[in-house]
C-alpha positions as CSV (number, residue, x, y, z in Angstrom):
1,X,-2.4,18.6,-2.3
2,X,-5.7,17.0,-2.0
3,X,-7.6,17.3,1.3
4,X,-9.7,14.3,2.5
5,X,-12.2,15.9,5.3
6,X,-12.0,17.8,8.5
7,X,-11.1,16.1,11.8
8,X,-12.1,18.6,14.4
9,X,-10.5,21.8,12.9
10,X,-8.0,20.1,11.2
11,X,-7.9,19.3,7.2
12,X,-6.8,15.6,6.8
13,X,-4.6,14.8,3.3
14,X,-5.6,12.5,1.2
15,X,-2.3,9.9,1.4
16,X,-0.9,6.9,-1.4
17,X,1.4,4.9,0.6
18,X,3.4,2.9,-2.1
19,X,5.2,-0.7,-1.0
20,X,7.4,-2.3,-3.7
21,X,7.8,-5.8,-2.8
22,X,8.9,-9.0,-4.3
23,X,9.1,-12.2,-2.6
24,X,8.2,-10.7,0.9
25,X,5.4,-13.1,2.1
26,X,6.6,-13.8,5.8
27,X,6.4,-10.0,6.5
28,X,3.4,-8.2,4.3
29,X,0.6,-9.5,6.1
30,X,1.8,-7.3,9.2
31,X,2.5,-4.4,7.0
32,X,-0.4,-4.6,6.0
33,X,-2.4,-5.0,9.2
34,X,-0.8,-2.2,10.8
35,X,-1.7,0.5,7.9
36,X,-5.1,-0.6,8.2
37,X,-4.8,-0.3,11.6
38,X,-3.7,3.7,11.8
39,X,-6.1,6.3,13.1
40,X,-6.6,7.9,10.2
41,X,-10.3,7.4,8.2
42,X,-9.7,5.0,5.7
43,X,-11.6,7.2,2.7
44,X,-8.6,9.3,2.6
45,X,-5.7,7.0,2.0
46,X,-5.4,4.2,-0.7
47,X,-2.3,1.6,-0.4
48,X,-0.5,0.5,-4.1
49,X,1.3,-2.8,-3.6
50,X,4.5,-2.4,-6.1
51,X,5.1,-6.1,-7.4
52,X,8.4,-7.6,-8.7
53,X,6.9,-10.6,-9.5
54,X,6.4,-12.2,-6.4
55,X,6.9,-16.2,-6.4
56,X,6.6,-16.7,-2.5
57,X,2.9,-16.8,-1.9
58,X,2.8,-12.9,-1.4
59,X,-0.3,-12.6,-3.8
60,X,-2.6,-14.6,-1.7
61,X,-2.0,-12.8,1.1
62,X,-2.6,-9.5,-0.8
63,X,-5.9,-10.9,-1.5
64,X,-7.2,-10.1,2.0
65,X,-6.5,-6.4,1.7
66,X,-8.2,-3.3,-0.3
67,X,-5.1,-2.9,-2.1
68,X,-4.0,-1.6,-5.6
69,X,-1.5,-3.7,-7.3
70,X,1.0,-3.1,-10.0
71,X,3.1,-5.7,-11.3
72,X,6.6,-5.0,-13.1
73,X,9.0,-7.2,-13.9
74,X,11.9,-4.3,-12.6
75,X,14.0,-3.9,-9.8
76,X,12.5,-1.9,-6.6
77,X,14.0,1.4,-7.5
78,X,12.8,1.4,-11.2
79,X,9.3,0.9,-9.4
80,X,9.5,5.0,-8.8
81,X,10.3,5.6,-12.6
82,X,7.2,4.2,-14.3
């Protein structure tokens, strides 16, 4: 496990939060606002956007956000295989 920094005497993980989405524009910009949000320092978590190919709009609203994005042309579970 890596270890970000210390918060008080308290070691804070370093944390990937993976999303696979596809088609999921009504709903991401809110997911995504309230990660970046949490009260946790922002140097110790990166977010991976999982893409099926989204044909909704979704990439422009990913746009906004310090996000890492993968695109596959899978299903959501086969996201967690490659």
């Amino acid at each position: 496990m890596r270890f970000g920094s210390t918060r008080g005497n308290v070691m804070q993980p370093y944390v990937s939060i993976l999303i696979p989405t596809k088609n999921v524009a009504p709903y991401i910009d809110q997911v995504l606002r309230s990660i970046f949000d949490l009260d946790y320092p922002k140097e110790f978590y990166e977010v991976w956007i999982l893409d099926g190919y989204a044909a909704d709009g979704t990439r422009e609203i990913l746009k906004k956000y310090p996000v890492i994005i993968r695109e596959c042309g899978c299903n959501v579970p086969a996201f967690y295989n490659t």
